[in-house]
C-alpha positions as a Python dict, from the first residue, in 0.01 Angstrom:
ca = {
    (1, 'X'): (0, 0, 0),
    (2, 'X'): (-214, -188, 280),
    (3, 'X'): (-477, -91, 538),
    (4, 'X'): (-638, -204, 822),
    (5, 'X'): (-996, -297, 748),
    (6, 'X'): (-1257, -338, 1045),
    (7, 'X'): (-1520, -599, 1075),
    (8, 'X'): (-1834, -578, 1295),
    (9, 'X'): (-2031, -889, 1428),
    (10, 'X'): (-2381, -881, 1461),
    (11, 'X'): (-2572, -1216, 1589),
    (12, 'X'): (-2446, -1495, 1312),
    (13, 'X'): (-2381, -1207, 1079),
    (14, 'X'): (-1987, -1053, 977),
    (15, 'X'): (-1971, -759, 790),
    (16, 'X'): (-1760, -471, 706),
    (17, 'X'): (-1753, -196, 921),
    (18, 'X'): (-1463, 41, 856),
    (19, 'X'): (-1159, 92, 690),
    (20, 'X'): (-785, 265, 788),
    (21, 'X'): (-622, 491, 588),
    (22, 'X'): (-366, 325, 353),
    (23, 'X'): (-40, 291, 436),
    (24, 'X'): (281, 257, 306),
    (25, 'X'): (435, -104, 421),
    (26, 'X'): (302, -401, 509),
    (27, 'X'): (456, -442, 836),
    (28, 'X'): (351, -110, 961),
    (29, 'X'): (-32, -214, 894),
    (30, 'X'): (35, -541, 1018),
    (31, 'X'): (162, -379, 1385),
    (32, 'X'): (-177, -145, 1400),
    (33, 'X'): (-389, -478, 1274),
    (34, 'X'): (-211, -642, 1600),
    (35, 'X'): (-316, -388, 1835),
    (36, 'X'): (-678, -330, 1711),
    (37, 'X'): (-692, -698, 1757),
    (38, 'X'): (-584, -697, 2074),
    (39, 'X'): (-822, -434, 2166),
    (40, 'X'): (-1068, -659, 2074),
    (41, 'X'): (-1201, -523, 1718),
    (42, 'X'): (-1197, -800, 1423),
    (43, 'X'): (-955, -663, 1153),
    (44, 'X'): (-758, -788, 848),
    (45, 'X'): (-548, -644, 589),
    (46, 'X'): (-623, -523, 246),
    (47, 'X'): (-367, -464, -68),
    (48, 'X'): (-431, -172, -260),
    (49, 'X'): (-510, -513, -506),
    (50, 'X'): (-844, -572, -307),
    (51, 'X'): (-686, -929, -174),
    (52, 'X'): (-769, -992, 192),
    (53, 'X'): (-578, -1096, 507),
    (54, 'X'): (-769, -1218, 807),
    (55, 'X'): (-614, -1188, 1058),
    (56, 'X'): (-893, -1329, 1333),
    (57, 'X'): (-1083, -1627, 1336),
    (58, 'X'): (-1445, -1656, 1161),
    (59, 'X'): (-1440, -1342, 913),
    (60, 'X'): (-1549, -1378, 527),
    (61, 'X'): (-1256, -1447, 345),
}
């Protein structure tokens, strides 16, 4: 299971914001990761493990 996760940027500061409902396959959180990105929200993915994906430039890792 994965899930979108949502970062917000204040000042010098990154932290989490939100998170997506879990889904299924990696792929298909991968494709709504894309688009949030592309809307111009900072996003990675989580596995139901806890291990992180950034997916944009400058988050906590």
């Amino acid at each position: 299971m994965w899930r979108v996760v949502f970062y917000e940027r204040r000042n010098n500061r990154v932290q989490l914001d939100k998170t997506g409902p879990w889904l299924p396959q990696r792929q298909l959180a991968m494709d709504w990761a894309q688009w949030f990105s592309a809307q111009g929200y900072f996003v990675a993915l989580q596995h139901q493990s806890g291990e992180l994906e950034r997916l944009c430039e400058g988050l906590p890792g």
